[in-house]
C-alpha positions in Angstrom: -18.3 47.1 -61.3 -20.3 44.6 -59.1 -18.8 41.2 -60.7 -15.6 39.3 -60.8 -13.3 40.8 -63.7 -13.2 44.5 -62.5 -13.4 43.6 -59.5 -10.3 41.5 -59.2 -8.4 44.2 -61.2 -9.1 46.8 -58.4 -8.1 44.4 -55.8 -4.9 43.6 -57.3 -4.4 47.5 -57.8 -4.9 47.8 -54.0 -2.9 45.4 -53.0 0.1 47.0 -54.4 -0.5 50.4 -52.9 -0.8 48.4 -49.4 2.4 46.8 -49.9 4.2 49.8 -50.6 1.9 51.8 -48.0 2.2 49.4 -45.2 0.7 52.1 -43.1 -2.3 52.2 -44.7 -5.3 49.7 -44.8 -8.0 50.2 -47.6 -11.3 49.2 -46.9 -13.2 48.1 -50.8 -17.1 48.0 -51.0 -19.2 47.2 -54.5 -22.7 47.7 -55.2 -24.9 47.0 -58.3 -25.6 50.6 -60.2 -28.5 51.5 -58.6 -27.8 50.1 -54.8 -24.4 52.4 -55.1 -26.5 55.7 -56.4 -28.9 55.2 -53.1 -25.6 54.3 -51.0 -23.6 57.1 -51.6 -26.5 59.6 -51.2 -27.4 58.2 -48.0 -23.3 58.2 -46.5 -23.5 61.9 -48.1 -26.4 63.1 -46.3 -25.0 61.1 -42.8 -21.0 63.2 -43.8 -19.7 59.9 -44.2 -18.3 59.8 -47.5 -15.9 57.2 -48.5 -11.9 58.9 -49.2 -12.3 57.9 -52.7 -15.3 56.7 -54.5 -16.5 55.7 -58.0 -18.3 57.7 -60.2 -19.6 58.1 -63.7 -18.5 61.2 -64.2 -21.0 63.9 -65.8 -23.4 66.2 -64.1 -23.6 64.2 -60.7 -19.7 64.9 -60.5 -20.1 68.3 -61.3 -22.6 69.3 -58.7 -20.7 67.7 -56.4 -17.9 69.8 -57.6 -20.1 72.8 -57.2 -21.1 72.0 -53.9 -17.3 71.6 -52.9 -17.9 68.0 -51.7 -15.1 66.5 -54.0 -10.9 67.8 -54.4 -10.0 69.0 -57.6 -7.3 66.7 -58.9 -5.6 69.1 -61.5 -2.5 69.8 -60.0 -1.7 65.9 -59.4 -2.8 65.4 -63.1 -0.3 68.4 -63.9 2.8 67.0 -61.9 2.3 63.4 -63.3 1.5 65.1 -67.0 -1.0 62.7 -67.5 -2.8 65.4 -70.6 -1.8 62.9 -73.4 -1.9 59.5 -71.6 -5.9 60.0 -71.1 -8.0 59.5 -73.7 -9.7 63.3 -74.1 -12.8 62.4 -74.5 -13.0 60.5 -71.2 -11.4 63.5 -69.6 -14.1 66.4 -71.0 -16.8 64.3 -68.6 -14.8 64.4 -65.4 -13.7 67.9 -65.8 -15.8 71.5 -64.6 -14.9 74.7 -65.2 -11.8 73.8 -66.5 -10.7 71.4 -63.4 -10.7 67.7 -62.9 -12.5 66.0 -60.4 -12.2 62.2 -61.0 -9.5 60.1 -62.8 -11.1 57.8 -65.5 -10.1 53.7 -66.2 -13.1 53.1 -68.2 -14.4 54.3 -71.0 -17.1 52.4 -73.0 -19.3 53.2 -76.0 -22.6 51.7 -77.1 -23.1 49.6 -80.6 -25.3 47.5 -81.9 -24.1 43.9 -81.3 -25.4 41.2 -84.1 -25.0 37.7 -83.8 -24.1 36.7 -87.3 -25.5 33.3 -87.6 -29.1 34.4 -87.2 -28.6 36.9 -90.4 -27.2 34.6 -92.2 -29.7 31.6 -91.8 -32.7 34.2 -92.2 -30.9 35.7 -94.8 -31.5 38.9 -93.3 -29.3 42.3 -94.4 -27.2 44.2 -91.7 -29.2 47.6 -91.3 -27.4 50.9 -92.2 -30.1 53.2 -91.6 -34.0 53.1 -89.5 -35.8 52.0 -92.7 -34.0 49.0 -92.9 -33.5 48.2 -89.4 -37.8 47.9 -89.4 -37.0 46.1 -92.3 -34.4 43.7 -90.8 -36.8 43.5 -87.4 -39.7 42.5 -89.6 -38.4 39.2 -90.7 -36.8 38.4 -87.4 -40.1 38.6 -85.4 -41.7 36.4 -88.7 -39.1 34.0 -88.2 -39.9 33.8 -84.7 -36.7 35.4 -83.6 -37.0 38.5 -81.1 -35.3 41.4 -83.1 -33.7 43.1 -80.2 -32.7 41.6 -76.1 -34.0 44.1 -74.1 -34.7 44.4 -70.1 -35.5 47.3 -68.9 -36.9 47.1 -65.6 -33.6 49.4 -64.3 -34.5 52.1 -67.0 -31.6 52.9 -68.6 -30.8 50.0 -71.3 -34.0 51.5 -73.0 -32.6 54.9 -72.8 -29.6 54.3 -75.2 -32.3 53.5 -77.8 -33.7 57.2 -77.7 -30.6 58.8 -77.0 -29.2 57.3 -80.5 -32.8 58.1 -82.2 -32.2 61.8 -80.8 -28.5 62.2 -82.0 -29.4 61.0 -85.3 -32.3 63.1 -85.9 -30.9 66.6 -84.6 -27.3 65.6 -83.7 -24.7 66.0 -81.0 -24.8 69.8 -80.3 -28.2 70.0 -79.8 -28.4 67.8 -77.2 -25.5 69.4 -75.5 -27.2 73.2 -76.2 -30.3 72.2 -74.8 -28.5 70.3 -71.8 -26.8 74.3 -71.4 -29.9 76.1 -71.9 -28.8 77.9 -74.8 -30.8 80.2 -76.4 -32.5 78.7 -79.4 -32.3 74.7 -77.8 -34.6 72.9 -75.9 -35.6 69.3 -75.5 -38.7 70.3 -76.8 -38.0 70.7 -80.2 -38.8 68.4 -83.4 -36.0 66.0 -83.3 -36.4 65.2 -79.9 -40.0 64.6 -80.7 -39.2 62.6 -83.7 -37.0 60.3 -81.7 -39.7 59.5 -79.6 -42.1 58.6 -82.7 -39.5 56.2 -83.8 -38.8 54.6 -80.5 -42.6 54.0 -80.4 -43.1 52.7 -83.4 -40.0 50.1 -82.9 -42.1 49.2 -79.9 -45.2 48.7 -81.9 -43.7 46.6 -84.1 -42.5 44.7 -81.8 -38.9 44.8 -82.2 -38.6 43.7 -78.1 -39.6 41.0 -76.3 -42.7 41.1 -74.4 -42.7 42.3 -70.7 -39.0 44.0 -71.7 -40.2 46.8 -69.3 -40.3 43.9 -66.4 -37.1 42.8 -67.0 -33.4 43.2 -65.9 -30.7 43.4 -68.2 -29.3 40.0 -67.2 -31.7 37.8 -68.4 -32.2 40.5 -71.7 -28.2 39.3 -72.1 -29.1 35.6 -71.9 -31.5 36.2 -74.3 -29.1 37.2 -76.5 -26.7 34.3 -75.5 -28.8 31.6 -76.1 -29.4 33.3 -79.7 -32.8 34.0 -79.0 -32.4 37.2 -79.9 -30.6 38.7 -83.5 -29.5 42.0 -81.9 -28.6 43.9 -78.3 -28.0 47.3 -78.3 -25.3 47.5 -74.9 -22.2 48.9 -73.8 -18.6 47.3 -74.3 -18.7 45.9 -71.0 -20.8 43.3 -72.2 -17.4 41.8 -74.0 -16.1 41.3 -70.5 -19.3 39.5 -69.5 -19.4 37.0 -72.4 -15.8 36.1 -72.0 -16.5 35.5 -68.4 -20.1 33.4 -69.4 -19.6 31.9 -73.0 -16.5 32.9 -74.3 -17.0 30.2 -77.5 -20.1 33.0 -78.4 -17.6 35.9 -79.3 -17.0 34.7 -82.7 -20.6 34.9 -83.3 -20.5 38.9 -83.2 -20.8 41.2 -85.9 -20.1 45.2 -84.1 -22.2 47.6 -86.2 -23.0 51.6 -85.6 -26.4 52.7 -84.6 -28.4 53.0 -88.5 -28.9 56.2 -89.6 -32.1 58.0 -89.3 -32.9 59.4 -93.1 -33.4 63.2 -92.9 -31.8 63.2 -89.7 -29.1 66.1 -89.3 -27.0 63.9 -86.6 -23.6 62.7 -88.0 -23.8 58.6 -88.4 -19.9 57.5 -87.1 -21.5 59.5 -83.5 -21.0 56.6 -81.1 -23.2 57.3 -77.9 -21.0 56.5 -74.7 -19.1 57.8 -71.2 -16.5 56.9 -68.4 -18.3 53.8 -67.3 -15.5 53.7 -64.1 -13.8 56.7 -62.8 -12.5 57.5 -59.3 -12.7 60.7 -57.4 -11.7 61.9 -53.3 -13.5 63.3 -51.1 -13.2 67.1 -49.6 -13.5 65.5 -46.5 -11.0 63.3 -46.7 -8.2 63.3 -43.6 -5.4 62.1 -46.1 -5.7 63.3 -49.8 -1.8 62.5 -50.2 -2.5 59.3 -50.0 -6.0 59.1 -51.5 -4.0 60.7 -54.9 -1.2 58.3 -54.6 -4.0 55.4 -54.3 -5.2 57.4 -57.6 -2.0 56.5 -59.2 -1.9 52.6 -58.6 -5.3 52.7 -59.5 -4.6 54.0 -63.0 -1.1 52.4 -63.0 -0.3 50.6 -66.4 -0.2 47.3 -64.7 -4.2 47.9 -64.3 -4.6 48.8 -68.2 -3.0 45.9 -69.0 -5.2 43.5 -66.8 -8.3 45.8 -68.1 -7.2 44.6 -71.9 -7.2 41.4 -70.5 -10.6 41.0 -69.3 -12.4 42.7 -72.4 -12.8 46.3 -71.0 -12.4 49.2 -73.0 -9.3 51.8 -70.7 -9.7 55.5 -70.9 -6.2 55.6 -70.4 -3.9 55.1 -74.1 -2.9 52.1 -74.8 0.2 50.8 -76.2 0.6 47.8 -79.2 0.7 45.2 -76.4 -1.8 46.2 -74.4 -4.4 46.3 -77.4 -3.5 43.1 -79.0 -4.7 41.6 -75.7 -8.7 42.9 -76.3 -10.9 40.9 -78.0 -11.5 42.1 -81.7 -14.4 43.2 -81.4 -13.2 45.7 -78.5 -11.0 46.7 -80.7 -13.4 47.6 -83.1 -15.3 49.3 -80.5 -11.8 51.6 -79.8 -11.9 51.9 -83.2 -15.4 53.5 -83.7 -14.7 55.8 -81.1 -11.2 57.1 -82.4 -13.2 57.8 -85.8 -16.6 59.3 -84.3 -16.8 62.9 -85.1 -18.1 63.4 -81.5 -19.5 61.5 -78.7 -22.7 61.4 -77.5 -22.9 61.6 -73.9 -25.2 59.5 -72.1 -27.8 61.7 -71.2 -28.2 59.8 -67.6 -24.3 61.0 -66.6 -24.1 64.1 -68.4 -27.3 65.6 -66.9 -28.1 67.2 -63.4 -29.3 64.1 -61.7 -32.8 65.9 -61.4 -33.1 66.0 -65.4 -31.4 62.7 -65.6 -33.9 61.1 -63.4 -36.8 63.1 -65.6 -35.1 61.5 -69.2 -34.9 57.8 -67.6 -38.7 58.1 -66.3 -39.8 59.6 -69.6 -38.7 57.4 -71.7 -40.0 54.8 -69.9 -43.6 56.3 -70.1 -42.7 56.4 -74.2 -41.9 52.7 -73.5 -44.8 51.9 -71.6 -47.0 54.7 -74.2 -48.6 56.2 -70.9 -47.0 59.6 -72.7 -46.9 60.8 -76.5 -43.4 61.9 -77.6 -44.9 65.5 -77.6 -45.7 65.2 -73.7 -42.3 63.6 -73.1 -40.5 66.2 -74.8 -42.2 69.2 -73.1 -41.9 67.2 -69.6 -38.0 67.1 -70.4 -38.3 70.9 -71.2 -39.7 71.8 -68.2 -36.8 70.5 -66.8 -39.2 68.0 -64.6 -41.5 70.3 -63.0 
């Protein structure tokens, strides 16, 4: 949440807790992704954990759950009987063993994003399913057009593509049975495999731009921006950043689900996605009463309002008015994930962060072909020894 629109949001948030807690001074502190991971491990380690910090939800929340380092927040969640103003699925990833740790604001899903004046002057068709998506990339790169934006130097913008390949190939439960180590379920099996031969062979073709692996997703979204590139597989945050860089380029967007993978056994309206801002408190905190009634401005509907405003997508329900203040194509974005039969978890938050770290470095290797899918796969199964 390292730039202005969320930031502002918070702030305002925080503001009106201060002025009714004129006791209390709040100290805020934002970080790019990977700067906050390293940062909050290190105050960890030193037992100098923040009151209430930000978190993603997933398996890093639930070993810290397990390791008793964060409050359970059920019984304020009870008393304010919050079960039907959250959206569920937002909710499942902050919860463990049937308590929740962190309140979500955010919830965002991943789609293919298409600008629509590139297929229409190369006359190219909107992909439904992985045949026609090499189809679609083939003329692009003939035309001279990069078929996806792509950095990923920071690992996990390449991750959503084999994370969608997976789910399409052997669907959601498998992931999630393997994630469990159920009986039966492994990341070793075909489709995981398969996903990899078809990340590979989008790589070969090439469907990204060259030295993607080099670089950040900024200048991948640039790419896009300056219609450089036809597609951009990304998050719905990325409405927020275009209304805050070139707003004039929204009406240039077609919103389209991942294609289909022919054979596959995965469902095609599964959107892959997660809490992409949540907020839980610390066991160690001196003054949870007021860390939970910080909770409570935070997720006030005065901040789901301003989130509609600046193109973010809330975990929390939204009413008539708050909606009609996203951008459309957020609000097909709600839409795809009111209608998905499940979600697909990103596989970097709903991990332990040991097997998260293992899926982000071995897909990179598939990226970089320094490992076959079949060597990936097992790696993943062997849970990164």
């Amino acid at each position: 949440m390292n730039y202005a629109g969320p930031r502002e949001v918070i702030a305002d948030a925080v503001a009106r807790f201060e002025a009714a807690h004129p006791e209390c001074k709040v100290k805020l502190q934002s970080f790019e992704n990977d700067a906050y991971k390293t940062k909050l491990a290190v105050e960890e380690a030193s037992g100098n954990v923040p009151d209430i910090f930000f978190t993603w939800g997933g398996g890093p929340l639930q070993e810290r759950a397990k390791a008793g380092r964060v409050l359970s927040l059920q019984k304020c969640f009870n008393d304010n009987d919050w079960e039907q103003r959250f959206i569920g699925q937002a909710l499942d990833l902050c919860r463990w063993e049937n308590q929740l740790y962190a309140l979500p604001l955010d919830l965002s899903a991943v789609l293919l994003w298409c600008n629509k004046g590139l297929f229409e002057r190369h006359q190219v068709s909107y992909p439904g399913n992985y045949d026609e998506l090499l189809q679609a990339c083939t003329k692009f790169r003939q035309a001279g057009i990069h078929p996806f934006a792509l950095g990923n130097m920071k690992q996990w913008p390449g991750a959503f593509y084999f994370c969608y390949l997976a789910n399409r190939c052997g669907g959601t439960q498998l992931f999630l049975d393997a994630a469990a180590g159920k009986p039966g379920a492994s990341f070793a099996d075909p489709a995981f495999v398969r996903a990899g031969e078809l990340l590979q062979e989008l790589i070969a073709l090439p469907a990204f731009p060259t030295g993607f692996n080099g670089m950040d997703d900024a200048p991948a979204r640039a790419m896009f921006l300056r219609q450089e590139a036809a597609m951009y597989l990304t998050g719905t945050w990325l409405a927020a950043r275009i209304l805050e860089e070139k707003p004039e380029f929204m009406e240039q967007l077609r919103l389209l689900p991942f294609p289909d993978v022919p054979g596959g056994k995965g469902a095609p309206d599964v959107v892959l996605g997660g809490v992409n801002c949540a907020f839980a408190v610390s066991s160690s905190c001196k003054h949870p009463e007021l860390a939970l009634k910080l909770l409570e401005y935070l997720c006030a509907d005065e901040v789901v309002t301003q989130w509609c405003r600046i193109g973010r997508l809330p975990a929390i329900k939204t009413n008539p008015e708050q909606e009609a203040l996203l951008p459309e194509i957020t609000r097909q974005s709600l839409q795809a994930l009111q209608k998905a039969s499940s979600l697909q978890p990103y596989y970097d938050q709903y991990l332990s962060p040991r097997l998260a770290v293992e899926h982000k470095n071995t897909t990179q290797h598939l990226f970089s072909a320094t490992m076959t899918p079949e060597q990936a796969a097992k790696k993943m199964a062997e849970g990164g020894r």
